[in-house]
N, C-alpha and C positions, 0 to 999 in steps of 0.2 A: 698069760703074757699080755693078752688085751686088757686086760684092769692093771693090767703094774703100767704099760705104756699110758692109759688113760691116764692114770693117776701122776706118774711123772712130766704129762704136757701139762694137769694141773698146777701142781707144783712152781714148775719155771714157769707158768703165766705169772701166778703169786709174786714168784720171785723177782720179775721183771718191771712190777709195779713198783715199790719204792727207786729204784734207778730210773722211772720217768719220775715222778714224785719230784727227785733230787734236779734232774735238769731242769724241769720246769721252775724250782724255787730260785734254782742258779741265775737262770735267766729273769725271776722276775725280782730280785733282787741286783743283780746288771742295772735292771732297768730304773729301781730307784735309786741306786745307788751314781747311775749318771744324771739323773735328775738332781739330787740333792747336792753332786758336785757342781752342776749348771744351778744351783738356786743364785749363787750371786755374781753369777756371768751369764751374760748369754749368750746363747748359742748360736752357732755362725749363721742360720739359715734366719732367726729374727733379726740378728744385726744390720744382716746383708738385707732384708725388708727394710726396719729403720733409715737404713742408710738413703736406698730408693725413695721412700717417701718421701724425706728432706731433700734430694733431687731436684724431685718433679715439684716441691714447693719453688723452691728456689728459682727455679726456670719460668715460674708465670714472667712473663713479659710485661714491665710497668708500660702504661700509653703514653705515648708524648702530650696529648692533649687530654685534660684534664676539666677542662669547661670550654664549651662555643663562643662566637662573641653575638653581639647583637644581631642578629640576622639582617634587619632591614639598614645594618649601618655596616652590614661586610661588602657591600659595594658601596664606593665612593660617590657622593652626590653627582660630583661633576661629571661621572660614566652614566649614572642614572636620567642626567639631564640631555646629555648626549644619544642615550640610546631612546630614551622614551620623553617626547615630544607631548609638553603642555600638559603633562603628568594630573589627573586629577588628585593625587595627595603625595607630593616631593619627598616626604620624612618614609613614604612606604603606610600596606597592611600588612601587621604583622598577622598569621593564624593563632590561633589559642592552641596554646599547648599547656599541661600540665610538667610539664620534664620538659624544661628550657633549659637545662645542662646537656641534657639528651636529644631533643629535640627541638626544632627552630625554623620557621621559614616565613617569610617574607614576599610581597609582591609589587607590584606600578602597573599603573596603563594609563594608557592617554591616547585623545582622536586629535590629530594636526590638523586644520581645515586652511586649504588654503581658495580659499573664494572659489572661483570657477576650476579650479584644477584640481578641484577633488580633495579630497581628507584620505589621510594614512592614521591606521590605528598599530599601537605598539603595546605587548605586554611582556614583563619580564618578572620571574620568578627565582625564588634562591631556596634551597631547603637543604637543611644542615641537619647531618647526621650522624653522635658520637656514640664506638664501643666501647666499654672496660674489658680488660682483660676478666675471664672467669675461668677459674679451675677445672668445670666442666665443657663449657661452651670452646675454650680454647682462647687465643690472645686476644688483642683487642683491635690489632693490625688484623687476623686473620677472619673474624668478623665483619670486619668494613670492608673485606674484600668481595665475600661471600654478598654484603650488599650492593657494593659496587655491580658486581654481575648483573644482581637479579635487577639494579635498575636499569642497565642497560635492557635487558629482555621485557622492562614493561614499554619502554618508550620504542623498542623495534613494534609490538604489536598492539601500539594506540590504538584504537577504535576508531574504523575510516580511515585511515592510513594511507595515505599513496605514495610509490614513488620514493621508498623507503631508503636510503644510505647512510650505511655507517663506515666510519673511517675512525685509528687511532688519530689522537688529540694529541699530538705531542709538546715535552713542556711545561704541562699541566696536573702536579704534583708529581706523589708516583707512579699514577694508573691516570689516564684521560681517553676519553672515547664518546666523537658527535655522533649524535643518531640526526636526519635531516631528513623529515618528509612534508606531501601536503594533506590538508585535509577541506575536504567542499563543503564549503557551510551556505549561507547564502553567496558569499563570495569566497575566493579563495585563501585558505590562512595557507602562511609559508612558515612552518616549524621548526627551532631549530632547539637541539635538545644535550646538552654535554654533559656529563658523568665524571665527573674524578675524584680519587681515592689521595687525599693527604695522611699517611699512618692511621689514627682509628677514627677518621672522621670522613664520611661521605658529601659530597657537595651534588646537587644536583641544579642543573640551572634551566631554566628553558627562559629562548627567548622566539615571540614570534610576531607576525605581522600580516597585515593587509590592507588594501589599498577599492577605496569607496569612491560614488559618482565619479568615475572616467579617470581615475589617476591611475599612475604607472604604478605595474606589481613590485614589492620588495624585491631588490636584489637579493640575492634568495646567497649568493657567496656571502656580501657583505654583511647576513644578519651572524652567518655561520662564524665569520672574523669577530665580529663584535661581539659575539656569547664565548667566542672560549676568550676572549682580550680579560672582557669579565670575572669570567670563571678565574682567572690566572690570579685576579684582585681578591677574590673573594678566599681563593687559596692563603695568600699574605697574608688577609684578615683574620685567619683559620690560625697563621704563627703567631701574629701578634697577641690574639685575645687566649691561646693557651699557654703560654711559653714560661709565663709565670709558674705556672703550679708542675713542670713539666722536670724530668729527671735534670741533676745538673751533669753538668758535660755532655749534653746530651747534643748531638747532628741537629741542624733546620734542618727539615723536611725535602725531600728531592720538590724542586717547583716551588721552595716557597717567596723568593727572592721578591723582591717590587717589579711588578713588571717595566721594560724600558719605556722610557719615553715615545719610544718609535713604535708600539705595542697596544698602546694606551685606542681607545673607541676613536674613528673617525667621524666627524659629523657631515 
């Protein structure tokens, strides 16, 4: 009885072979058999890829501004002659840059001597800074913000720094924010530092001052009015010199209007 049993568990293993044999063929002919049905459709999990990737092409964000304009002429002469007194070169230094589409700045100074009452010295700077949107980096708005930030963070921790405030800047594109401190040199400079984000281009502006043999210190409010009055020109200058090459129907810029007459540098 123990050899017939033996022998009959052989048997049905045998037997049981071909019935897997058969499901396995079933199945792996299933499987080319929905493959060759999919050869000239395809199937919903690449479409629905497909579809996604054209998506997220489609949604790069085009930049409103497309090139910078002259750096040393995004502020108006008549602001520059206003704010910086006896200017050693009127027209501006421009810095050397390689990517003046990309990058651009500009600067003046001038010492005012007025005989016995002392000399006041003025410097004022502009530095222009455009994103593209990029596929991986992200838009070209979201960019400039990420810069915007990080200039505010260098100008809170200048080197020497006193006396540090910052406050939003409102008015001043879409994003504006004064950084305003001092710093002790041989005399005192009174600093004043504004930040604003027009879409994918950064403006950074510093204007500062101090006052030599016996003359009174800068009005330390007055210089902070006169850099964002500035800033707000240098925004405008920002629409005008992009607006060419910029999407059409596309918004001006929050802040980029002309600033009012009432707005404009006091001398």
């Amino acid at each position: 009885m123990h050899r017939s049993a033996s022998r009959l568990t052989r048997v049905l293993a045998c037997a049981a072979v071909p019935v897997i044999l058969t499901v396995a063929g079933c199945s792996s002919d299933s499987g080319k058999s929905s493959s060759a049905s999919g050869s000239g459709k395809k199937s919903p999990s690449s479409s629905s890829s497909s579809q996604s990737g054209a998506k997220g092409s489609a949604t790069l964000e085009k930049v409103a501004f497309a090139k910078l304009p002259d750096p040393c002429k995004s502020v108006p002469a008549k602001t520059v002659e206003a704010l910086v007194h006896d200017a050693k070169d009127k027209n501006g230094t421009a810095a050397k840059s390689n990517d003046l589409a990309n990058r651009a700045s500009c600067s003046w100074n001038g010492l005012e001597t007025d005989g016995t009452k002392g000399s006041q010295y003025r410097w004022l700077s502009v530095s222009l800074v455009r994103y593209d949107s990029h596929a991986s980096l992200g838009s070209g708005n979201k960019r400039a913000e990420e810069q915007y930030n990080k200039q505010i963070e260098l100008a809170k921790t200048t080197k020497d720094a006193h006396d540090v405030k910052v406050e939003q800047a409102g008015g001043v594109g879409d994003q504006g924010t004064s950084v305003v401190y001092g710093i002790k040199k041989d005399v005192d400079f009174f600093n004043t530092t504004v930040i604003a984000r027009t879409q994918n281009v950064v403006i950074t502006l510093d204007f500062n001052g101090a006052a030599y043999e016996g003359a009174g210190a800068p009005d330390q409010a007055k210089l902070l009015q006169d850099a964002i009055n500035a800033t707000k020109e240098v925004v405008t200058s920002v629409a005008n010199g992009g607006t060419e090459q910029a999407p059409s129907g596309a918004e001006s810029p929050s802040g980029s209007a002309s600033p009012s007459a009432s707005a404009s540098p006091k001398q």
